[in-house]
N, C-alpha and C positions, 0 to 999 in steps of 0.2 A: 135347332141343330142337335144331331145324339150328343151322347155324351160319347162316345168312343171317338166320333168326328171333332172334339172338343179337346180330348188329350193329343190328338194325333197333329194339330196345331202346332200344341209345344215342343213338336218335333223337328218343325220344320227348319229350323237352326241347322241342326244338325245332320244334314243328308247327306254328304259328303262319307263322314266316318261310317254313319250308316251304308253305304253302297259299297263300302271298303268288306266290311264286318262281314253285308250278304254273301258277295264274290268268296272270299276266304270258306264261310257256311259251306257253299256250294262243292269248292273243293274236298271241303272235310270232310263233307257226304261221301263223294266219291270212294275216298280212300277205308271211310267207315263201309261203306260193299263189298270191297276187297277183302276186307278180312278173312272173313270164314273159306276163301275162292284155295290157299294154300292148303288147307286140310282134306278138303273132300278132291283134291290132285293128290296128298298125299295115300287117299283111303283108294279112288278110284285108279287110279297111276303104279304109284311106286309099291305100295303094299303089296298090292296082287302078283307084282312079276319079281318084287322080292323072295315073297314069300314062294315062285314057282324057281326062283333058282335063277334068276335072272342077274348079272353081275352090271346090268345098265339101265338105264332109263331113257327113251326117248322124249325129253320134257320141249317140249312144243318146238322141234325139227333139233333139238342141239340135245348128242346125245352123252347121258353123262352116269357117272360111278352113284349108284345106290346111296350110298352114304352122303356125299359129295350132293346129290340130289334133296336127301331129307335134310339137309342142314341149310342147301338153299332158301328151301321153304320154309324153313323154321325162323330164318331168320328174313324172310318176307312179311312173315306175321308178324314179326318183331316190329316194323321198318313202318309196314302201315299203321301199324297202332301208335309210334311215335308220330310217322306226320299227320295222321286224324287227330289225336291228342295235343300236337304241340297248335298246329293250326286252331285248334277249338279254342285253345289255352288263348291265345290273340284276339279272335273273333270274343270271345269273353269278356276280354278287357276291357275291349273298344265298347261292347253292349252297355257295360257296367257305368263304365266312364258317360257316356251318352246318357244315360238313365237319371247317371246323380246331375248332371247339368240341368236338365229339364227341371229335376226335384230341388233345383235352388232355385230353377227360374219360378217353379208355379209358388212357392214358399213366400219367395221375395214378394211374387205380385199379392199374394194371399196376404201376406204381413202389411203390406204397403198400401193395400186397399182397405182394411182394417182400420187405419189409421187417418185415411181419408175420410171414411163416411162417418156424417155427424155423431154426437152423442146421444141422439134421439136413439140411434142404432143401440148405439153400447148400454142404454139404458132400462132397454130390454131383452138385454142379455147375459147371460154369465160369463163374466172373462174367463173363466177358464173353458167353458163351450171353445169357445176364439182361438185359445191357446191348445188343445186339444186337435182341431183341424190345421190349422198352422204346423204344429209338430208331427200328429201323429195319419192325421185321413188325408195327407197333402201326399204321403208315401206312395197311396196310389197309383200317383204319375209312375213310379220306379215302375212296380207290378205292372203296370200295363204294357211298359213298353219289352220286360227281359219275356213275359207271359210271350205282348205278339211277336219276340223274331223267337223265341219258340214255335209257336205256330207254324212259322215260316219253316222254318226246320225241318219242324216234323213233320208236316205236309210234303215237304220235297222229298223225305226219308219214307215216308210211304206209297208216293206214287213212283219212285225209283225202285224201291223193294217189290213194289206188285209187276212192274213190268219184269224185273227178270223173272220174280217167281214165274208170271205168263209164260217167259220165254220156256223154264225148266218143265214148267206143266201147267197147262189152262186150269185144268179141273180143279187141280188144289188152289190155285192161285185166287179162281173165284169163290170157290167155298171159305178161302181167306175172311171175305168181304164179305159175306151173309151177314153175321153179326151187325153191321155197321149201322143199318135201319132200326134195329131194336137199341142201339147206344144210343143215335138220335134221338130216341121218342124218350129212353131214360133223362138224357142231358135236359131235355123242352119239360118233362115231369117234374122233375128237380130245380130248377133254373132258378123262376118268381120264388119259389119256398126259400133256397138259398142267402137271395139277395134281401127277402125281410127280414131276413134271422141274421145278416148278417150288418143291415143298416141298424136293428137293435141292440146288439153286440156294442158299434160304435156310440152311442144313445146312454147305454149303463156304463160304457167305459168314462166317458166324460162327464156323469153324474160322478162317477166314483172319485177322478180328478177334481171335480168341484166339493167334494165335500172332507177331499186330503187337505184342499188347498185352505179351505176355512177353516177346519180342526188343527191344522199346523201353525198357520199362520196365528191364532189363539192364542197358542196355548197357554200364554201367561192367563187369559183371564180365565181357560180352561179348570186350570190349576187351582187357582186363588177361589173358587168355585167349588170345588170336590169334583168336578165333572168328567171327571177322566171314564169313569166307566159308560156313562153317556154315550161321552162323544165316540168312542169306540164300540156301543153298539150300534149305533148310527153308521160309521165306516162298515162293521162285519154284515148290514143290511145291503147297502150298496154293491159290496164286494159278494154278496150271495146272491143277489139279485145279476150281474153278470158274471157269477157263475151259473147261474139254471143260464142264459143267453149263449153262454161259449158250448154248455152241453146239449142245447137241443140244436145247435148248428153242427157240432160236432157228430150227433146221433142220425144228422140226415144228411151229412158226409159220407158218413161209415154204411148209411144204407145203400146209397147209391155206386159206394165203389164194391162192394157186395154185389151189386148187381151186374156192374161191369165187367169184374174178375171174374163169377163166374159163368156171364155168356162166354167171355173170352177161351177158359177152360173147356167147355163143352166144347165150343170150336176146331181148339188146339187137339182136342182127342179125334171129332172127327177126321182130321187131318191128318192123326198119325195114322189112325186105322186105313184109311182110302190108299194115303202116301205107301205104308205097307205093303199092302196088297199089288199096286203098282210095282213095289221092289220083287211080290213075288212070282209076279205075273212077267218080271224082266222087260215093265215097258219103263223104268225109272232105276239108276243104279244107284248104291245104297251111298256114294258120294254125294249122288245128288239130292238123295232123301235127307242128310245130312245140310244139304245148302239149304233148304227148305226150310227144314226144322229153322237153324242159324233165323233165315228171315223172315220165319214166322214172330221169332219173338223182336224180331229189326222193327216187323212190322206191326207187332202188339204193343209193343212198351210205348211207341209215342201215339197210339191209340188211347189208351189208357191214360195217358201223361193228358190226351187234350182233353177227355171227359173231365176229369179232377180242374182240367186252368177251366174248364167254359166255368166250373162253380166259382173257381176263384176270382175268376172277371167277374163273375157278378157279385161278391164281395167286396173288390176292387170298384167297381161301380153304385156302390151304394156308398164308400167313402169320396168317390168324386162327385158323387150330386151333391153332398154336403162342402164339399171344395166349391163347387159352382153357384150355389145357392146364396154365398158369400159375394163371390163375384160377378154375382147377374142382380145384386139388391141395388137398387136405384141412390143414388145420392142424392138425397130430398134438401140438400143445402149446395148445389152444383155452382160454378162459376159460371158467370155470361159467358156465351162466345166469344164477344170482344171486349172482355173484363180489364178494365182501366187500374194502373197501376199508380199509386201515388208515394213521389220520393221521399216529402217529409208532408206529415198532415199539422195544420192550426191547432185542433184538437175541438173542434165546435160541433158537439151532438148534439142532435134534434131529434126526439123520437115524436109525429107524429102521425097521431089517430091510431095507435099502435094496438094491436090485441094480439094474445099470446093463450094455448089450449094445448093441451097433450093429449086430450080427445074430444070428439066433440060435446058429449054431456059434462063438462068439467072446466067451464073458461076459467081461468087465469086471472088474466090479466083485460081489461075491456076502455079503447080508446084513451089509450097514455096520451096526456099532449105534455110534454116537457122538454126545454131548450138549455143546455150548459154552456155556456160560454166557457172559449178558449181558456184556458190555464186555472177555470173555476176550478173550485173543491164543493162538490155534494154529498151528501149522505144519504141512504137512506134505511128507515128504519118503519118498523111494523111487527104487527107479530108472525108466530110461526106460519108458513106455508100462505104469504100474504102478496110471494113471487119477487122478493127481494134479488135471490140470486136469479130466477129465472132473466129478470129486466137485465140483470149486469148479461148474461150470456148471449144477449141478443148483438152486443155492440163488437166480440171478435166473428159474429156469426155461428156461435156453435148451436144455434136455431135460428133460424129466420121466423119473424112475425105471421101469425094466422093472418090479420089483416095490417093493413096500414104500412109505415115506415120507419127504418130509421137510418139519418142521415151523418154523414161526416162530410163536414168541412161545405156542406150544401150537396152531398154526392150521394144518395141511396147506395147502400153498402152493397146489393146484391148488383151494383155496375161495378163493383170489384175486384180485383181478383182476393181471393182470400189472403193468399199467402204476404202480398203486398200490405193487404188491411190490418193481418197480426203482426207487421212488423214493424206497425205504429204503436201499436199495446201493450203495456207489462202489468202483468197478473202477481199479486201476492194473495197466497189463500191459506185460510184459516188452517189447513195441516198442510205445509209448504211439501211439496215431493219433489225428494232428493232417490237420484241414483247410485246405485251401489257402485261408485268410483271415485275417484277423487273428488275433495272439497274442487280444486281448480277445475277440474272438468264440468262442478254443480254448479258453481259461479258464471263461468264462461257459455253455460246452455244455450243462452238466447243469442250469442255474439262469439261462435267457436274459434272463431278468426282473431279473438283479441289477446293483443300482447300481455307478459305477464305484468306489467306494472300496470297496466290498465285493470288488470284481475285486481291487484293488491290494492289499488287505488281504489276503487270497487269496496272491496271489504272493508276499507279502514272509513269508510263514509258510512256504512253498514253497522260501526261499529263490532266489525266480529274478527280484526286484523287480528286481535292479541290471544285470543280462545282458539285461532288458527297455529298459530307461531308456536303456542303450549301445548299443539299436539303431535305426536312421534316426528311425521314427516312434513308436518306444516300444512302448507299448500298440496302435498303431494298425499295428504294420509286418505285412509279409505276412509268413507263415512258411515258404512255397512248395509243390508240392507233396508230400504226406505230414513235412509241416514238415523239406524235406532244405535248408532256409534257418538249420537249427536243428544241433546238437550230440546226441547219442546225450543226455549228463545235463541238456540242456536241454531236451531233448524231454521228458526224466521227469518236472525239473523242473517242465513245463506241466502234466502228467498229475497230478503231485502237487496241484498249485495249482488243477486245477478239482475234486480230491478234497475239499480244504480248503473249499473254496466250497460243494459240495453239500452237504455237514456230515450226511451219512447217517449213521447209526446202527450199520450193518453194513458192512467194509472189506472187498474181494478183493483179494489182493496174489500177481497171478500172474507168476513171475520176474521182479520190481522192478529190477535189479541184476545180473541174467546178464550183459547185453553189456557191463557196465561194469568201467572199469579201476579196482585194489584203492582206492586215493583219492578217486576219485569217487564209488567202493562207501557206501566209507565215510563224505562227506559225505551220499550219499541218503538213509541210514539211517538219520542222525539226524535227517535233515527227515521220515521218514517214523515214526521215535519219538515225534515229537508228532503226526502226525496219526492214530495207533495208538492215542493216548490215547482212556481212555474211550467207546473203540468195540470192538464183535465184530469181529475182525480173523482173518480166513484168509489163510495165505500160504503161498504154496507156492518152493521153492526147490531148487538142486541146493548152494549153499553151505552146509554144514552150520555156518559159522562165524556166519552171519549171523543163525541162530534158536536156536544154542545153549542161549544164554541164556532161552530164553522160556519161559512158565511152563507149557506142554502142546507137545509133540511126538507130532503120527502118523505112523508109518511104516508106508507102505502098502508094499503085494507082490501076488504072482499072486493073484485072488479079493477082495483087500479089506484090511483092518485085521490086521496083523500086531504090530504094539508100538504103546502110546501111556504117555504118562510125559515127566517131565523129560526134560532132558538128561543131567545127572548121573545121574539113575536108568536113562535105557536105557541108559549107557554101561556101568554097573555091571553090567547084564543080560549082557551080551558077547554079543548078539544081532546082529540085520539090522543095525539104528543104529549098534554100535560097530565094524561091521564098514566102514558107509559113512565113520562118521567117521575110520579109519583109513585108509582109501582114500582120502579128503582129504588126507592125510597131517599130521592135526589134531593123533594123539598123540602119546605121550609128550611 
């Protein structure tokens, strides 16, 4: 499907307003013809028999006073120009209005579909790429649609100005259109050049948004750094980088309306000269050279107007392929057809024969066989990039397994529906994300429906009731943005507190406690010992001190499951485990 057949979709809501808007166009045409019709009655009519001494006017059978006559008319040009102009003013609004709808609707699906496809997606991407077509290449939809009832417009404004010109004289009428073959072959010259220059354009804008958003978001370690000047040649590269993009789009702009203007011109003079010589030859009277003139430029302005949109539609169109691109990427983590939903789950994972790859020369993970019993607590531990968090990501599905399975409750998660499966899960992760709104609205995320004593109930089991109450507006204060209004164990604390509140069944605990200092460690992990209770709890850790104790320990390594056992017992193995926990410097 084009892509023109692709926006014209998102239209299809709104036909109604649309056939309103056209009718009205249609009208406004009309009375936009009219115009110039009063002057050249004034030049061909009244002038001539004023100026012979004439004290009346015969104006089309009704005859009337000279004066009496020019004011008529004057105030006909008046009359039309209000209702072409007031009608326009209408049909405008209604355009505008219909435009911004659509450009909420493709936003929303844009944003909304964003949010759908896995992480595999976002992991190869820049969010602010994401954020950039979202905000700024979604505009599109507007431009294309105010561009086509332009079109519409000015096509009806030019084949109604050529039929009268015809009526007033063929020969100028079609020497009108000469030019029109050589605009075409310009616009087909230009078109492809246009639309690279200006998918490039989009391309350096959204490097330059990604490299504001990193440098800004910084700045503190920018700073502590000296790097300021850096980081700011870095931005005036980017930012020079689409400027040469905006100037060579711009330079074969400027070529092209060059070219346009001045076939147009040539044209326009042919046409005085020929028109002329018709006045002097008295087969054309100088009113009606006058009306000519008028819709010569009736008929060149939205000439001209559609040369310049055919470039801007293909501007416009190289920000919709990148809107499309989005929304035609496959969901490589998709729900079954008849995806099973479950009310409350056991909490009993099984992942087996599991293998996990982010590409194919690179496995992961290679035939996981491991079963957690309901309301177990597991750990597990290994060293870096040994796929600890990769294994925890597989059980809300934010990847599904290269080979093999894993199951809940006896059910292969991809018979699931997603949304069902994560609303047996609470996640705490090692930098807890908090939104810039209120503490109450960060607690309540996972359960928005929940009363506020349930909130408070929540935090006071979080232990973070009292660090809430001490600040401006309690429950209601802002926590800023990514809660930097908050403390590293306050922020956990929150994360803890809206875990409490979802009260799911199965816990992820991914590095709970890395960035925390030993005190604070140690307060989180008692607030997170109750909420460990009587849930499946995964957690993942580099502190071997902090799972020691727990009653299953896996230690992963290159390919997958290497030990699983107590503490006590892998330490007695004098394996991978007691080698880590020596390396903590746990023993003796």
């Amino acid at each position: 499907m084009s892509i023109y057949r692709r926006v014209l979709a998102y239209y299809r809501p709104f036909v109604a307003p649309t056939v309103l808007a056209t009718l009205l166009t249609l009208v406004s045409i009309g009375f936009n013809l009219l115009k110039p019709w009063p002057f050249a009655v004034m030049v061909d009519k009244v002038l001539p028999l004023a100026m012979g001494g004439s004290a009346e006017v015969d104006l089309y059978g009704s005859p009337l006073p000279v004066g009496r006559a020019l004011l008529f008319l004057c105030i006909a040009m008046v009359g039309f120009h209000l209702l072409a102009g007031g009608l326009n003013l209408i049909t405008n609004i209604l355009y505008v209005r219909v435009g911004l709808q659509a450009l909420l609707r493709l936003r929303t699906e844009l944003y909304a579909y964003l949010h759908s496809l896995p992480l595999k997606f976002h992991d190869t991407r820049r969010s602010s790429d994401s954020t950039f077509r979202v905000a700024y290449d979604s505009q599109c939809i507007q431009s294309f649609y105010s561009k086509g009832t332009f079109i519409f417009s000015s096509a009806i404004t030019i084949f109604s100005t050529f039929f009268i010109m015809w009526r007033l004289e063929p020969q100028l009428a079609l020497l009108s259109l000469s030019i029109v073959p050589m605009m075409v072959l310009a616009i087909h010259l230009y078109a492809k050049r246009i639309r690279t220059e200006s998918t490039e354009i989009q391309e350096r804008e959204s490097a330059l948004l990604t490299q504001a958003q990193e440098g800004l978001s910084s700045v503190k370690m920018v700073q502590a750094f000296g790097r300021e000047e850096h980081e700011v040649e870095r931005f005036r590269g980017h930012a020079r980088h689409s400027l040469e993009a905006n100037m060579r789009l711009t330079g074969t702009s400027m070529k092209s309306a060059l070219m346009v203007s001045t076939l147009m011109a040539v044209s326009t003079a042919a046409i005085y000269f020929v028109g002329s010589k018709h006045v002097l030859d008295r087969t054309l009277t100088l009113g009606e050279l006058i009306l000519v003139s008028t819709y010569i430029v009736m008929l060149y302005q939205p000439l001209e107007a559609l040369t310049n949109l055919a470039w801007s539609l293909e501007g416009a169109a190289a920000a919709a392929q990148r809107c499309f691109e989005v929304l035609d990427r496959a969901d490589e983590v998709p729900d079954a057809p008849n995806a099973r939903t479950i009310p409350q789950a056991r909490g009993e994972v099984v992942f087996e024969n599991v293998s996990f790859s982010y590409s194919p020369e690179r496995p992961l993970l290679q035939k996981v066989q491991l079963r957690i019993a309901p309301g177990q607590t597991v750990a597990f531990v290994g060293g870096t990039g040994a796929g600890k968090s990769t294994l925890l990501s597989l059980v809300p599905r934010f990847y599904d397994p290269t080979e093999g399975r894993v199951l809940l409750d006896g059910l292969d998660l991809r018979e699931l529906a997603k949304k069902s499966l994560r609303n047996q899960i609470s996640i705490v992760l090692q930098d807890t994300l908090l939104f810039s709104t209120t503490v109450r609205e960060n607690i309540a995320y996972g359960r928005p429906e929940a009363t506020e004593e349930e909130i408070i109930e929540a935090a006071k089991r979080a232990r973070a009731h009292e660090f809430i109450m001490a600040m401006p507006q309690g429950y209601g204060s802002q926590v800023g943005e990514r809660g930097s209004h908050l403390s590293v164990g306050q922020r956990q604390r929150i994360g803890i507190a809206r875990a409490f509140l979802k009260n799911a069944p199965i816990l992820l605990l991914d590095e709970p406690t890395s960035a925390l200092d030993p005190a604070t460690e140690a307060s989180i992990m008692q607030t997170m010992e109750g909420l460990m209770k009587g849930r499946t709890t995964l957690i993942i850790t580099h502190r071997i001190a902090t799972v020691h104790h727990v009653e299953k320990i896996v230690v992963l390594g290159p390919g997958g499951v290497v030990e699983e056992g107590s503490g006590p017992e892998l330490l007695a193995l004098g394996g991978t485990y007691a080698n880590l926990y020596q390396s903590a410097n746990l023993g003796a």
